[in-house]
Backbone as a ProteinNet text record, in pm:
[ID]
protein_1_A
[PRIMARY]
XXXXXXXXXXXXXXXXXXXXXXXXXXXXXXXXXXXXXXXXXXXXXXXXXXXXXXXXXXXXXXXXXXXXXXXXXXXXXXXXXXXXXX
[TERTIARY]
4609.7	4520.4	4441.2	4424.2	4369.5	4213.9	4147.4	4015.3	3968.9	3888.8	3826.1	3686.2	3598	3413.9	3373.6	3241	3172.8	3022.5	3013.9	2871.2	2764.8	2662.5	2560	2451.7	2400.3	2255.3	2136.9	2046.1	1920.3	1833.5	1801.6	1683.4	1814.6	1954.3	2024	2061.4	2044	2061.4	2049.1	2190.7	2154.1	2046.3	2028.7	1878.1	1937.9	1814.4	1818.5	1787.9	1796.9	1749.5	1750.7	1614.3	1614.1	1549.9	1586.6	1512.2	1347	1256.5	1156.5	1132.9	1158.3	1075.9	1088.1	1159.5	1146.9	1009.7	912.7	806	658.4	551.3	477.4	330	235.7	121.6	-4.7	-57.9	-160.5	-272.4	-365.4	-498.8	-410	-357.5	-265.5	-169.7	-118.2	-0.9	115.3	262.6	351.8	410.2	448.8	546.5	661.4	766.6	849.8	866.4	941.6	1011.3	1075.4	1176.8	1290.9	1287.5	1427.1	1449	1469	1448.5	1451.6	1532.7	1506.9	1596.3	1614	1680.9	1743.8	1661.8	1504.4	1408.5	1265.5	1268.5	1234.4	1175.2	1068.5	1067.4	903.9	913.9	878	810.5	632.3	671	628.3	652.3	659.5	612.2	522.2	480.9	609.2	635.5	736	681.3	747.3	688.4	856.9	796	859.2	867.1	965.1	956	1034.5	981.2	1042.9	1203	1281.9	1443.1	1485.2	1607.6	1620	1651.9	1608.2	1639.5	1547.7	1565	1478.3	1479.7	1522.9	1509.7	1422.6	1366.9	1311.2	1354.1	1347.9	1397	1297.4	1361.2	1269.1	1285.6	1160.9	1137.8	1147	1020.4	998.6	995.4	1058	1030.7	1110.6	1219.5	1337	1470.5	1554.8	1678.3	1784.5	1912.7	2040.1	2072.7	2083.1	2167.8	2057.3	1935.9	1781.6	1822.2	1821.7	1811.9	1621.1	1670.8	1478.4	1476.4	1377.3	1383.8	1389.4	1413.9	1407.1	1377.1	1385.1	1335.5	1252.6	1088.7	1011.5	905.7	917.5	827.6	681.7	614	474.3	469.4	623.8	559.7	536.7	623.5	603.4	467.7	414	313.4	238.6	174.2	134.8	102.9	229.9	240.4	192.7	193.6	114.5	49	-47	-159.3	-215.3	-182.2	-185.1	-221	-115.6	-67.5	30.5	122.8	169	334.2	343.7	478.7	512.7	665	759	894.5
3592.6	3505.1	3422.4	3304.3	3191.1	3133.4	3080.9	3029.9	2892.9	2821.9	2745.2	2736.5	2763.9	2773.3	2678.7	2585.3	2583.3	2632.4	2619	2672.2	2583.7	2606.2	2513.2	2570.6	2557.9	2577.4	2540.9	2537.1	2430.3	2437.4	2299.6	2297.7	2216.6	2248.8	2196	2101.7	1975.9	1847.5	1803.2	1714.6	1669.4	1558.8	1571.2	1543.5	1481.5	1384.7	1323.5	1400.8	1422.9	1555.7	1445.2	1476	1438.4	1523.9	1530	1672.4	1612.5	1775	1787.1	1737.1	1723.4	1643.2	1505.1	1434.7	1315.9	1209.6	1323	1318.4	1363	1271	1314.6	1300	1374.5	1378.3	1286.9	1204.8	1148.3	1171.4	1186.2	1190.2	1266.5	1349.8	1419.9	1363.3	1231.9	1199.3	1179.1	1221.3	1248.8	1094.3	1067.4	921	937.3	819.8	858.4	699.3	693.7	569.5	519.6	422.5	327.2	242.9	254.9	130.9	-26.3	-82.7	-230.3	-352.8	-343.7	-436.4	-350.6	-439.1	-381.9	-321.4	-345.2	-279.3	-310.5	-281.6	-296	-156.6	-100.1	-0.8	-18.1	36.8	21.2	144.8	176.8	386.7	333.4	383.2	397.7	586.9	509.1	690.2	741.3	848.6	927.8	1062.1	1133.6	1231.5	1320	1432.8	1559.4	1721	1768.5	1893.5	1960.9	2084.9	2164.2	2210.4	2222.8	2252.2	2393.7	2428.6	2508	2477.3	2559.9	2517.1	2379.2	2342.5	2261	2108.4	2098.7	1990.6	1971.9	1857.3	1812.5	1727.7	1774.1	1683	1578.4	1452.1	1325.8	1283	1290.8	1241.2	1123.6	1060.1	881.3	812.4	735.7	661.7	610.2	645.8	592.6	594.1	521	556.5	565.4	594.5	685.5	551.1	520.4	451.7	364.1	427.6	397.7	484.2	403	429.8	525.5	647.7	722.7	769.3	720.8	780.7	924.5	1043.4	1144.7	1222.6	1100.5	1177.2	1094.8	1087.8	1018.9	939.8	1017.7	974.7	978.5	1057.2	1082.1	973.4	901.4	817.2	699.1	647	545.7	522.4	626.5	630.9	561.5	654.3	606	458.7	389.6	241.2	180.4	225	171	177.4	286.9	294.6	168.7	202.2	93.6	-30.8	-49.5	-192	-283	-210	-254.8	-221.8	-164.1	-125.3	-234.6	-249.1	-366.6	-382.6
932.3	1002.3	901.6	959.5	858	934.1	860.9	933.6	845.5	932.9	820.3	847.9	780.5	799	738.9	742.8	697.3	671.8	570.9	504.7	486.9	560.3	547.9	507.2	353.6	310.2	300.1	387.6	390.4	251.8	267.7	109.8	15.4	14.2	-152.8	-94.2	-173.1	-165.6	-322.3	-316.4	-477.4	-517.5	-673.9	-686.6	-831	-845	-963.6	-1108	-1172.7	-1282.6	-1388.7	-1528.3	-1648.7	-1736.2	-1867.7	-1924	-1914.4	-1923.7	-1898.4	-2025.5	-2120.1	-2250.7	-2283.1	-2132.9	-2112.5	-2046.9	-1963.6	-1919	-1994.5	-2008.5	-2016.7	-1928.5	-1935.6	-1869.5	-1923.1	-1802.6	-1894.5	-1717.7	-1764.7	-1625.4	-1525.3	-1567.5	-1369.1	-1363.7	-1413.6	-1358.3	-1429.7	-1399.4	-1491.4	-1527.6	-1633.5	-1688.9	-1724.1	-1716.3	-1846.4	-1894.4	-1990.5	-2039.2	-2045.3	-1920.7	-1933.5	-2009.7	-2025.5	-2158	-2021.6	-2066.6	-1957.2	-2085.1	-2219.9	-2302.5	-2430.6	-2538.3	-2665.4	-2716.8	-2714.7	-2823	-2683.9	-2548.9	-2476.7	-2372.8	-2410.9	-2277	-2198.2	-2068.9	-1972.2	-1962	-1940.3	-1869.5	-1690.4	-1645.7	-1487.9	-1492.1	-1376.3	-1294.6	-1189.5	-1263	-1140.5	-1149.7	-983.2	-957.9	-982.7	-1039.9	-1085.3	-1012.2	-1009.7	-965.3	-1066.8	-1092.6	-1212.8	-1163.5	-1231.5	-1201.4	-1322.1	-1289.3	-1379.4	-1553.4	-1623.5	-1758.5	-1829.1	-1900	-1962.1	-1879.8	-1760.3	-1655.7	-1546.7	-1527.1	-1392.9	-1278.6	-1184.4	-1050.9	-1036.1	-1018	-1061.5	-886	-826.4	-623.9	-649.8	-734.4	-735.9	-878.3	-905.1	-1034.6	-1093	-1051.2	-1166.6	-1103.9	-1123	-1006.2	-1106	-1047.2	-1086.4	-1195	-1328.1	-1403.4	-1495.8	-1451.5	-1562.6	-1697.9	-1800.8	-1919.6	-1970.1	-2035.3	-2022.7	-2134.5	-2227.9	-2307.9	-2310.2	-2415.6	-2411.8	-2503.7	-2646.4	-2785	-2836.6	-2878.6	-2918	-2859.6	-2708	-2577.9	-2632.7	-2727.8	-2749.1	-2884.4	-2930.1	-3027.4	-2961	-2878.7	-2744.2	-2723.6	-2698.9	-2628.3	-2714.8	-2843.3	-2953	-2954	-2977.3	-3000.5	-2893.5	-2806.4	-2657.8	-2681.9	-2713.3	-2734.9	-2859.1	-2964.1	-3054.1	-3015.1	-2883.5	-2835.9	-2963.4	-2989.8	-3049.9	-3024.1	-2908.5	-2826.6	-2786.6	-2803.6	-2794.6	-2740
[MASK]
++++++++++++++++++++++++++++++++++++++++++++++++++++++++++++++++++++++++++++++++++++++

């Protein structure tokens, strides 16, 4: 005898994921950094939910094929700060 089921799990739905050391915190609210041109980035507020392993599920901020930074986010910042980010 043969069957065919499906399985339905509430809550899993796929999700956007970027590593968690792509985000940082400034006043409460989380950032990260798209690249937008060659020597060009952008930070945008997105909201985060922790995921497994060194990743976060990204709700708002950034969509599927955004370039983010992921190594040198706190020097970014820096130069922002500076105002001298470019």
């Amino acid at each position: 005898m043969f069957t065919t089921a499906t399985l339905q799990i509430p809550g899993v739905d796929t999700a956007l994921t970027a590593p968690a050391k792509a985000v940082f915190v400034e006043d409460g609210r989380s950032f990260m950094y798209v690249q937008i041109g060659a020597a060009e980035f952008e930070r945008r507020e997105v909201e985060v939910v922790a995921a497994a392993g060194a990743r976060v599920h990204v709700t708002r901020g950034i969509a599927v094929g955004d370039r983010i930074v992921s190594d040198g986010v706190l020097l970014l910042r820096a130069r922002e700060t500076d105002g001298s980010a470019e």
